[in-house]
Every structure is written in C-alpha cells, then in structure tokens.
N, C-alpha and C positions, 0 to 999 in steps of 0.2 A: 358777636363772637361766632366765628365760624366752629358747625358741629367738629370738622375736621382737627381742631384743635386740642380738640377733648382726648385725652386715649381712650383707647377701647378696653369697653368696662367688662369682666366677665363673673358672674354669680359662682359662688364659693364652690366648691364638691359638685360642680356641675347640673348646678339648680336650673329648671327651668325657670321660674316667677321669684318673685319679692315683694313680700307685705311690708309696706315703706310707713311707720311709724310717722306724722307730721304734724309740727307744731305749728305752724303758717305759713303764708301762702313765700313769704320772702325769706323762710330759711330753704322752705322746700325748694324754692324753684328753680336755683341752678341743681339740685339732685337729679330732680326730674328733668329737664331738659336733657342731662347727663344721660340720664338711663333709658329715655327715646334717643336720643345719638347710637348707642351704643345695640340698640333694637332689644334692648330689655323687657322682657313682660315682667309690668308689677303694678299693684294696685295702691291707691292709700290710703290707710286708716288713718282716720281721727278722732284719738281719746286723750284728749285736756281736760277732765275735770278742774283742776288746778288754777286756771285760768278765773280772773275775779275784775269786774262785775261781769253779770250777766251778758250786758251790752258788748262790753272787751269782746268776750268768748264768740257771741253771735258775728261781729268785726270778722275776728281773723277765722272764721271757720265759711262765713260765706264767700269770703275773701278764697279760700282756696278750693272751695266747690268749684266756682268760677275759672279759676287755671286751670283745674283739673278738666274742666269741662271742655275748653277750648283746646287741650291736647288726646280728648276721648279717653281718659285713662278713668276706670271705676275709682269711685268714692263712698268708702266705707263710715257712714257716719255712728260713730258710737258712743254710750251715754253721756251723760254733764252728770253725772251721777257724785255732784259736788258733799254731799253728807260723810260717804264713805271715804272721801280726801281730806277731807278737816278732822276725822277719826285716825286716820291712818299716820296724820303728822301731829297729831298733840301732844305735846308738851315741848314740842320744838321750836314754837312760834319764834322765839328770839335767837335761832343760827341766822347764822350769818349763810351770804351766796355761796354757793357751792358746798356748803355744809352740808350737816347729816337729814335735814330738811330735806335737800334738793335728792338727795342718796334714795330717800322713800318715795317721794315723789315720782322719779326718774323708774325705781322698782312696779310704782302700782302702774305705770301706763304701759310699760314694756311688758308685765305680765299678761296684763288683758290683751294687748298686741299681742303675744307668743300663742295665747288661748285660741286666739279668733282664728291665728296660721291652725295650728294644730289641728283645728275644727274645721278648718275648711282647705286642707290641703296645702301649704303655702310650707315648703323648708326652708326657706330664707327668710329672716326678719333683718331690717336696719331701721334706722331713722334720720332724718334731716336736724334733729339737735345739736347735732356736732359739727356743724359748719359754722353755729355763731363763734366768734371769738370770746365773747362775755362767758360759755360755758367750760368748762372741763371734760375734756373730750376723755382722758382715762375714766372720770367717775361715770360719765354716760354707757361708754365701752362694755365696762366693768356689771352694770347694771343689766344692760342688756344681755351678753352672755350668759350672764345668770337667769334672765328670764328663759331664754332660748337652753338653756341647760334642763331644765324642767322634761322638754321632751324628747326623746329620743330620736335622735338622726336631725334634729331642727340644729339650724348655725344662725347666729349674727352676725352680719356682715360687718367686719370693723374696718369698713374703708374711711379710709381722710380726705372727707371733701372738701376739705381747706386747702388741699393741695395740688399743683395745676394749675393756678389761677383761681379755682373755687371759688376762696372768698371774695374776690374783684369780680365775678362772673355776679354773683350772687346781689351784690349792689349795683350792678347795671340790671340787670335783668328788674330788680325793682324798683328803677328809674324808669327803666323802659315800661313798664307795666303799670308805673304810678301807685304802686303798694301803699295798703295804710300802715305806717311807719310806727310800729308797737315803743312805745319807749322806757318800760322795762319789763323785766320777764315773764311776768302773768299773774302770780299769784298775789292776791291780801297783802301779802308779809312782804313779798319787795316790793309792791306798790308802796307800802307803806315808809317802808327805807329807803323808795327812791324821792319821796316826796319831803320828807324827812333830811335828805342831802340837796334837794332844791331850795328847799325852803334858806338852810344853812348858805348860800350862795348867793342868797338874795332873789331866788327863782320863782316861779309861780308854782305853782300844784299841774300836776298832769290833765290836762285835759283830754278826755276818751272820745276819740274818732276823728277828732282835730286835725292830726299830723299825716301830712301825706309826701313819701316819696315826688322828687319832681323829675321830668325829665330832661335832660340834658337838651338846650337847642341850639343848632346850627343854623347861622346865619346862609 
C-alpha cells in the first residue's frame, strides 16, 4: 500500500507529538505506518498488564519493540504490573467481551498512558485498540477521553482507524511482517472463554506462540 494512499493525518488542537497507547505489534502497525506517512511525531507506550500468561505478554511486546525498532520510533516499555489488574477487575471475572471487565481494564491502561503524557510532555494520547473489529470502538473512545480528561489541555485522539482501508492495511501489513497471530484478546478470562467456545466446536485449546501470520506469495 502506497503511503500516498493514506490521508493526511493531522494531531488534534495542533499538537506536536502523540503518545500512541499499543496493544501489539498487528493492531499497531498500520497506525503507525499511518502516522510516519503523515510525518507525525509520536512515541509508543506499552502498558498490558492484562495480558495472561507471561509468555503471551513477553510475544506480542517483543513483537513490537521489533517494529518499532525497524521504523526508529521510541519505545516506551511500561510495567506488567499484573497484581494491581486482577485487583482492579474483581468480581467481574464472569462479563462477558466488551463488558464492564473490558471498561476497567480499557480505564487502568489509558490512565497510566495519560500519566506518563502528562509527565513527560505529550498532549495527545490515542491507541491502536480501536482498529480490531473484535473491540468496541465507543467503549475504548469513551475510556480514553476520560483518561485524557484528568489533565488539563491533554485530548485523545478519537480517530477511526478502521477507516480508509485501515482494517485491510492492518492484515497485509501482518502478512507482510509475518506477525504472531494473537487468537484471542489477552486476558485469563477470554483466554478462558475463547478455549471454552473451541472446545464447544470440537477445537483444540489455544496454543501460545504457535500461530503465525503468513505471507501472501506470488508466483
């Protein structure tokens, strides 16, 4: 996909930078590509505590160190600080996706995102969450304003990067990259519900680190 393709992206209130919230390297990475098209300066943070097991998390977080790397863009690595996320969503364990689970969840990463802008100069916050189809792009929206509402003069960016082509860019790009193909959305609890509907299907259990994006070949 030619960059030319893409519109030209411009930061809210006339921000310089963007502290870019990421969940992995294959929701990220048609954003980013986006916001080098467009000569955006912006960094990205990485806070998934949420993310279960260990292995999972260490996957898709060296996973996008790696993209990050190969496009020069800073990589903010921030805690697995997994104690105070199993605190933070108890007694929810049995919502369902996009539930009030996903609402706290979505809150605790977006606030430490808005902290670290705050702290370290950054008026724009967004995240690459809202490019999956699997999520609810108002509940994320919504979550994130609110974090960004905390500080005074910070905005979230609520752009639709599903739109354009987004989502189509987003699965070439990790064809092209050979991404490892997450197959459900990180936490315990839909691990557990997605294994739980495999199973129901006659399916095998998830296997972690298994599944890899392939790339499309031409003869």
């Amino acid at each position: 996909m030619d960059a030319n393709d893409r519109p030209k992206l411009e930061l809210p209130e006339g921000a310089d930078k963007l502290l870019l919230h990421s969940c992995c390297a294959p929701c990220s990475g048609e954003v980013m590509e986006a916001l080098h098209a467009s000569g955006i300066n912006y960094s990205i943070f990485f806070y998934n505590p949420n993310i279960h097991p260990k292995r999972e998390y260490e996957l898709r977080k060296e996973e996008n160190i790696s993209f990050a790397e190969k496009h020069n863009i800073e990589f903010i690595d921030a805690d697995y600080d997994t104690d105070n996320w199993f605190e933070r969503i108890k007694g929810l364990e049995m919502e369902p996706e996009r539930g009030e689970r996903c609402t706290k969840c979505f809150d605790m990463r977006f606030e430490r995102t808005a902290l670290y802008a705050r702290e370290n100069g950054f008026p724009v916050i967004s995240s690459s969450l809202g490019i999956s189809r699997w999520k609810n792009m108002t509940q994320i929206n919504d979550c994130g304003v609110r974090a960004a509402s905390r500080y005074p003069g910070m905005t979230y960016w609520e752009y639709n990067w599903r739109k354009g082509g987004g989502s189509q860019r987003m699965i070439e790009i990790s064809k092209r990259e050979e991404f490892y193909q997450q197959e459900y959305c990180g936490c315990v609890y839909s691990l557990r519900d997605t294994n739980q509907h495999r199973l129901s299907q006659g399916r095998d259990r998830i296997k972690i680190g298994v599944q890899y994006y392939q790339a499309d070949k031409t003869d």
